[in-house]
C-alpha positions in Angstrom: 0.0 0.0 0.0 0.7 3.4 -0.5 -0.3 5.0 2.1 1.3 8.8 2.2 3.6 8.4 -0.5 3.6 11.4 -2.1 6.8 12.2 -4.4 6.8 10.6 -7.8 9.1 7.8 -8.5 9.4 8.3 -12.0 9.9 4.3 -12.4 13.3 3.9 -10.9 14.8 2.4 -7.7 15.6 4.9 -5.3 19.3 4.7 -5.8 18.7 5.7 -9.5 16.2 8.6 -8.6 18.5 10.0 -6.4 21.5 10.2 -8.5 19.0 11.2 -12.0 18.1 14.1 -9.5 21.8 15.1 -8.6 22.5 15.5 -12.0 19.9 16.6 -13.2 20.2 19.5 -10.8 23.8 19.7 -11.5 22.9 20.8 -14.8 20.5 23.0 -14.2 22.6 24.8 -11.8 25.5 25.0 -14.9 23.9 25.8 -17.4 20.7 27.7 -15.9 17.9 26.0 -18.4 17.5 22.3 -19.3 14.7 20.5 -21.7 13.1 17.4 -19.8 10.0 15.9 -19.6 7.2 17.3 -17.4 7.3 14.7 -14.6 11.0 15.2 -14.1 11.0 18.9 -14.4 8.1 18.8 -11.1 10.2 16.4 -9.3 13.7 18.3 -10.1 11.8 21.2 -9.1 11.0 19.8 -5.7 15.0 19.1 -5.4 16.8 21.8 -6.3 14.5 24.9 -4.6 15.8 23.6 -1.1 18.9 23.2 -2.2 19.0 27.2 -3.6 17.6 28.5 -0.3 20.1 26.4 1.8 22.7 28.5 -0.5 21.3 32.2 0.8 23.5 31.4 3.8 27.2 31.1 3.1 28.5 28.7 5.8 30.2 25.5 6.0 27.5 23.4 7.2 25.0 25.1 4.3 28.1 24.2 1.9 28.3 20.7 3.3 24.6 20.0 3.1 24.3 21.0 -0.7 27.7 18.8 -1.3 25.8 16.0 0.0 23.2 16.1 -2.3 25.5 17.5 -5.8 28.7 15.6 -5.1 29.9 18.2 -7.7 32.0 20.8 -6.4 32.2 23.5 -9.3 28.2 23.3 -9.0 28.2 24.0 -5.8 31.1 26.6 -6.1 28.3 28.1 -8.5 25.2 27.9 -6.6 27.0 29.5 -3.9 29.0 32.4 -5.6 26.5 33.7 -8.6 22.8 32.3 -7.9 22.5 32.8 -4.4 23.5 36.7 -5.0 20.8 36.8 -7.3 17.7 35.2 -5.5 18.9 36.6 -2.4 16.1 38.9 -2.1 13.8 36.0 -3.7 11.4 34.5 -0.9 11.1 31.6 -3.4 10.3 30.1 -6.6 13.8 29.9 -8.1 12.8 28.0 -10.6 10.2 28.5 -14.0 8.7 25.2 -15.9 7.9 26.0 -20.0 5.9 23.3 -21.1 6.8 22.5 -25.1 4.4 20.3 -26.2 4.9 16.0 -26.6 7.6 14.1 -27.8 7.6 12.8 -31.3 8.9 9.3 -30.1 6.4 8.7 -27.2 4.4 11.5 -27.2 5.8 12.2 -23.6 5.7 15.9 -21.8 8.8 17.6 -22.6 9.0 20.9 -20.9 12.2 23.3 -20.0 13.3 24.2 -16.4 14.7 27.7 -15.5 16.6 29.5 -13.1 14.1 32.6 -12.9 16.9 35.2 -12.6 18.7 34.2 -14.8 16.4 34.4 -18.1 17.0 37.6 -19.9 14.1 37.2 -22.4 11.5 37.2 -19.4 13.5 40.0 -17.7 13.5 42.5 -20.1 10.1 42.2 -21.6 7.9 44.8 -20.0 4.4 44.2 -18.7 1.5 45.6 -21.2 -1.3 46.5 -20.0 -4.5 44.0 -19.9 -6.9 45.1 -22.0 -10.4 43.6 -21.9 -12.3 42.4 -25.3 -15.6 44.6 -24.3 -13.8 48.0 -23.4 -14.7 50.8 -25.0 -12.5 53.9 -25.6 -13.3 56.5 -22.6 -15.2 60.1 -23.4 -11.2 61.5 -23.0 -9.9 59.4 -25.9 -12.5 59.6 -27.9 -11.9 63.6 -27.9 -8.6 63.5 -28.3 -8.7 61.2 -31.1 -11.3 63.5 -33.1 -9.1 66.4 -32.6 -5.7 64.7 -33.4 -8.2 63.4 -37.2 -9.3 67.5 -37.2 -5.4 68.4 -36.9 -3.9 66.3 -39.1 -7.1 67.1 -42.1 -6.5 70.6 -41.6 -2.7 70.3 -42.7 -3.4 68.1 -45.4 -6.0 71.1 -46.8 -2.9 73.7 -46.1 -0.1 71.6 -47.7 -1.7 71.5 -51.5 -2.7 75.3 -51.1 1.5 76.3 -50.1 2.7 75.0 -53.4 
């Protein structure tokens, strides 16, 4: 029985999980965006954002900790000198999930997983504003558009009469 066994297993032994998730995480940490399927993005998800909060504190133990789980010490070199400075502020969510569509092969989930901060796309694109499909234009811009048409008429009448 099953009884309160929450986390996904993803159809591995738990020796297997643990070190797909190590790398997985590994490589997200690297290379700050990786293309996986759904139900690993979710589970890596549920991996690495303890990990990234662990690294807001700079000590030994915190160091320790996240070695335990990376056994990669340029990763965790990373995660402690250029991510943490950038979620510091952060009170979570350090990481986005993009789905893509299915798989060709097996028509499985694939997805992407992001470092938030660190996606300059989403950063720099600015927020528009929400416009509804019943609105109407407002008495204010209806004037101003009717005397913007009456400005621009009258210097199409004046231009023809000049030359």
């Amino acid at each position: 029985m099953r009884h309160n066994k929450k986390f996904n297993h993803l159809s591995r032994t738990a020796s297997h999980r643990h070190a797909m998730l190590a790398n997985m995480a590994i490589s997200l940490i690297m290379h700050k965006r990786i293309t996986t399927t759904l139900a690993k993005a979710k589970a890596l998800k549920k991996y690495v954002e303890p990990l990234i909060t662990r690294s807001k504190t700079d000590t030994t133990t915190s160091r320790r900790v996240v070695f335990r789980y990376l056994q990669n010490k340029y990763a965790v070199t990373e995660l402690f000198k250029e991510i943490s400075v950038k979620v510091a502020d952060r009170p979570g969510g350090y990481t986005r999930i993009i789905k893509l569509g299915s798989r060709p092969g097996d028509g499985a989930d694939m997805c992407f997983i992001e470092l938030v901060d660190f996606d300059e796309n989403m950063a720099k694109t600015p927020k528009t504003a929400k416009k509804t499909r019943r609105s109407r234009r407002s008495k204010a811009e209806t004037a101003e558009a009717t005397t913007e048409a009456a400005a621009t008429e009258a210097t199409v009448e004046e231009a023809p009469k000049a030359e």
